[in-house]
VOBA-1610 file (N, C-alpha, C; in pm, whole numbers, padded with zeros to 5 digits, always signed):
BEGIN
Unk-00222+01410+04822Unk-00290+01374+04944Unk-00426+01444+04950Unk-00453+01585+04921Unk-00547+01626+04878Unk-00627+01610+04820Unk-00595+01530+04696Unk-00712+01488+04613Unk-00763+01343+04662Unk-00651+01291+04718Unk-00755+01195+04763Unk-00826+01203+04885Unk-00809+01276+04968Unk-00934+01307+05052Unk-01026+01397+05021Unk-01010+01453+04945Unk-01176+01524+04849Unk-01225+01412+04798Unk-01162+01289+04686Unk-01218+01206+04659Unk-01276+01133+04748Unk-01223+01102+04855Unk-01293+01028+04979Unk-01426+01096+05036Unk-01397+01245+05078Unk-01511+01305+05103Unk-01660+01333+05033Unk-01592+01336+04916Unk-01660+01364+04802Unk-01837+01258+04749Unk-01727+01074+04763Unk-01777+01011+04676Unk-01791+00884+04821Unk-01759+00885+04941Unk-01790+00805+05037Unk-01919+00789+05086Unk-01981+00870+05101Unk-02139+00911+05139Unk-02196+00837+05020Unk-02175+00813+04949Unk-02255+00836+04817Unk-02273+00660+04793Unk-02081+00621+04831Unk-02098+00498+04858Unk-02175+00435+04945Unk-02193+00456+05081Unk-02294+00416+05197Unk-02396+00461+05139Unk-02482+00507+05085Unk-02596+00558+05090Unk-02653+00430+04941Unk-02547+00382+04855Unk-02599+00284+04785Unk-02631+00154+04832Unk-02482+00120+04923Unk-02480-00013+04968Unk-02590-00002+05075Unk-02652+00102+05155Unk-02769+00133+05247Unk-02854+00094+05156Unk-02884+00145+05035Unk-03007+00085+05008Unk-03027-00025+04900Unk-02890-00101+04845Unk-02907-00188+04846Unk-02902-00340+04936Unk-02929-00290+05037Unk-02915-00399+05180Unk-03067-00393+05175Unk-03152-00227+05175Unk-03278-00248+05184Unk-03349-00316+05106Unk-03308-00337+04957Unk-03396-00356+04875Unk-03408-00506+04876Unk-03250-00591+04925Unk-03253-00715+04928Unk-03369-00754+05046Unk-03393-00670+05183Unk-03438-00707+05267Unk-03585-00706+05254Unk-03618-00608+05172Unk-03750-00580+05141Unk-03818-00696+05021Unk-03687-00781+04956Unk-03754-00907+04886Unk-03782-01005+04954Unk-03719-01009+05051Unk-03751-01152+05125Unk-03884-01114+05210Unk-04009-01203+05165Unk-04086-01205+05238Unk-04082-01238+05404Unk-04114-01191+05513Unk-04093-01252+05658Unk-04140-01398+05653Unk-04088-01477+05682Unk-04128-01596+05727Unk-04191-01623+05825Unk-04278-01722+05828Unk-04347-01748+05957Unk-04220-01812+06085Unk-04258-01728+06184Unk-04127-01797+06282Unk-04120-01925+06312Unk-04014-01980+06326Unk-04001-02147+06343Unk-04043-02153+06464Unk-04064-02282+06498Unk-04080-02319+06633Unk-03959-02338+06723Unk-03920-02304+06788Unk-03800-02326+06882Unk-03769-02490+06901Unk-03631-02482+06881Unk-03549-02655+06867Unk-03610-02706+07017Unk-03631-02838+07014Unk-03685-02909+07152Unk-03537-02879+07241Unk-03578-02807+07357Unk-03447-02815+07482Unk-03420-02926+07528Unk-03282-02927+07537Unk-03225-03064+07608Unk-03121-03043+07659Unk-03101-03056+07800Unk-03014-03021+07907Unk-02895-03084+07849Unk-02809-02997+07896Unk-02607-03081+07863Unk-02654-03188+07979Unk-02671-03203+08071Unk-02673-03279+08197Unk-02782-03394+08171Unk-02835-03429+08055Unk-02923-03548+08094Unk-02789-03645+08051Unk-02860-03796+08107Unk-02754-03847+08122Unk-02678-03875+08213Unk-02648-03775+08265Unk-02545-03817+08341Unk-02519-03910+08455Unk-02408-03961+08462Unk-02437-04099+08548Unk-02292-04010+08669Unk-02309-04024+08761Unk-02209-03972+08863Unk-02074-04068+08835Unk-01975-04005+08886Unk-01871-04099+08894Unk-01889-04185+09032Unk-01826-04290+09030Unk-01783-04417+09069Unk-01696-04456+09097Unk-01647-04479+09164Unk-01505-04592+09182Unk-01517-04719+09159Unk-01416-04800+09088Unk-01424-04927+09008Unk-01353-05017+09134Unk-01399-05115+09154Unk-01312-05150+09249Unk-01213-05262+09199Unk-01092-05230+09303Unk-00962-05243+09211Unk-00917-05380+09289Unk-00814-05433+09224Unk-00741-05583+09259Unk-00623-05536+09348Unk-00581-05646+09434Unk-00463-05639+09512Unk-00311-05658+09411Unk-00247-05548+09395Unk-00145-05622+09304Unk-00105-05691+09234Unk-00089-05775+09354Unk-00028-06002+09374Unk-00185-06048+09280Unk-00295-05994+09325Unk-00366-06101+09258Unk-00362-06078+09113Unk-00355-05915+09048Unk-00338-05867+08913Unk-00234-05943+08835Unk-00079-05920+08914Unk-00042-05997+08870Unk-00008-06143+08824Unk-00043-06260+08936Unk-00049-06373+08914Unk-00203-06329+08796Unk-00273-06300+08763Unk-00391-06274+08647Unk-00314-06282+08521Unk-00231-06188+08496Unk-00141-06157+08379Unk-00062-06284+08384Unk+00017-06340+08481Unk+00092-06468+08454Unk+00000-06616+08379Unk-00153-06598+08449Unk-00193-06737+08438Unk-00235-06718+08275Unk-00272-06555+08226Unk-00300-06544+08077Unk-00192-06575+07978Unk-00048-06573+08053Unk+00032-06568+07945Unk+00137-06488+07930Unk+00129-06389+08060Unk+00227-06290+08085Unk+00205-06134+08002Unk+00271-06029+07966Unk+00326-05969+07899Unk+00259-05997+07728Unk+00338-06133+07674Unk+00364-06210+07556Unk+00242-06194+07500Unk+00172-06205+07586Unk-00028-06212+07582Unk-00056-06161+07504Unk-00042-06041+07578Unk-00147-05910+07530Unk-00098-05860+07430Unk+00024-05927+07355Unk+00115-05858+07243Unk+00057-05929+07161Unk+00072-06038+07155Unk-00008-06124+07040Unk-00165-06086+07021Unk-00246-06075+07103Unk-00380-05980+07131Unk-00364-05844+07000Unk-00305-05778+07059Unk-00265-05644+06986Unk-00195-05646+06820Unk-00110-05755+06837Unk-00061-05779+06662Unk-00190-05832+06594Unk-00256-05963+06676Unk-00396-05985+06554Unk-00467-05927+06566Unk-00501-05797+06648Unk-00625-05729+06628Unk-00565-05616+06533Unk-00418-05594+06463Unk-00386-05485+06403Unk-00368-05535+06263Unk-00348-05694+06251Unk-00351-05763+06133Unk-00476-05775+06040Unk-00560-05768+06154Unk-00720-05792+06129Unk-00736-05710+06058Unk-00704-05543+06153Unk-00759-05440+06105Unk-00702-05365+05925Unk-00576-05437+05917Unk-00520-05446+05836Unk-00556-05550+05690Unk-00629-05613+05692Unk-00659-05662+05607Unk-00851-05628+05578Unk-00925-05583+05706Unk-01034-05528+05622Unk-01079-05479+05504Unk-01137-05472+05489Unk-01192-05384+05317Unk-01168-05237+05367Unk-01160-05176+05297Unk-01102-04997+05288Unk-01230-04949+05252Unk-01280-04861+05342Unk-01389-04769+05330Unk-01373-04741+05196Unk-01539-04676+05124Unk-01515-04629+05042Unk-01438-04467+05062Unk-01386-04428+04913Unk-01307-04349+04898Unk-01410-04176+04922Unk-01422-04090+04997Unk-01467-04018+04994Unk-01400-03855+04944Unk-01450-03786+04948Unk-01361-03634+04868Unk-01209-03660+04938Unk-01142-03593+04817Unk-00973-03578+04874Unk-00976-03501+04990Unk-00868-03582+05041Unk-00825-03519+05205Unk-00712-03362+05194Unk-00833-03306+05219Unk-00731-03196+05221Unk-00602-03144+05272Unk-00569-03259+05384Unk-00442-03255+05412Unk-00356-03330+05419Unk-00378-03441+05306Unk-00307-03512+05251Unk-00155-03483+05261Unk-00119-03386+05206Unk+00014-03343+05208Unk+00096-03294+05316Unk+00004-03307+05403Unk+00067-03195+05502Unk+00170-03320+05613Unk+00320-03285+05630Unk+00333-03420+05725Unk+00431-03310+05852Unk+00438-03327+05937Unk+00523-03294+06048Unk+00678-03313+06056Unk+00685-03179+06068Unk+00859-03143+06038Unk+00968-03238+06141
//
């Protein structure tokens, strides 16, 4: 235990005092750069549109809506060809492996 805290005492300083000046010497190669110009400001808040209320249907009329489309049945057939569609598109090209390819939920 002794020797290694003489070794510590010994040869720690010696360590900081290199990595000190090799931090300086890197810092002292890089010429200063001329300072950039500051990124153009832009508020989180432009934009923004207030909320609203949508105005809404009486029930009875929503539903007789859904009956005169077709019911239910409708919007299923809607949803199968827009998943058939999407299903037969062309496949993006292939970009770097997915790194979590493998990974699936227990």
């Amino acid at each position: 235990m002794d020797d290694a805290r003489t070794f510590v005492n010994r040869y720690l300083p010696i360590a900081l005092l290199a990595v000190g000046a090799l931090a300086a010497a890197a810092q002292a190669q890089t010429a200063p750069a001329a300072p950039a110009a500051p990124p153009a400001w832009r508020s989180a808040l432009d934009g923004y549109q207030p909320f609203s209320d949508e105005k809404t249907l009486p029930w009875r009329q929503a539903n007789d809506t859904v009956q005169s489309v077709g019911g239910w049945r409708a919007y299923a057939r809607e949803a199968a060809q827009a998943a058939s569609a999407a299903a037969s598109a062309p496949a993006p090209a292939k970009g770097p492996a997915d790194p979590h390819g493998g990974h699936h939920k227990p």
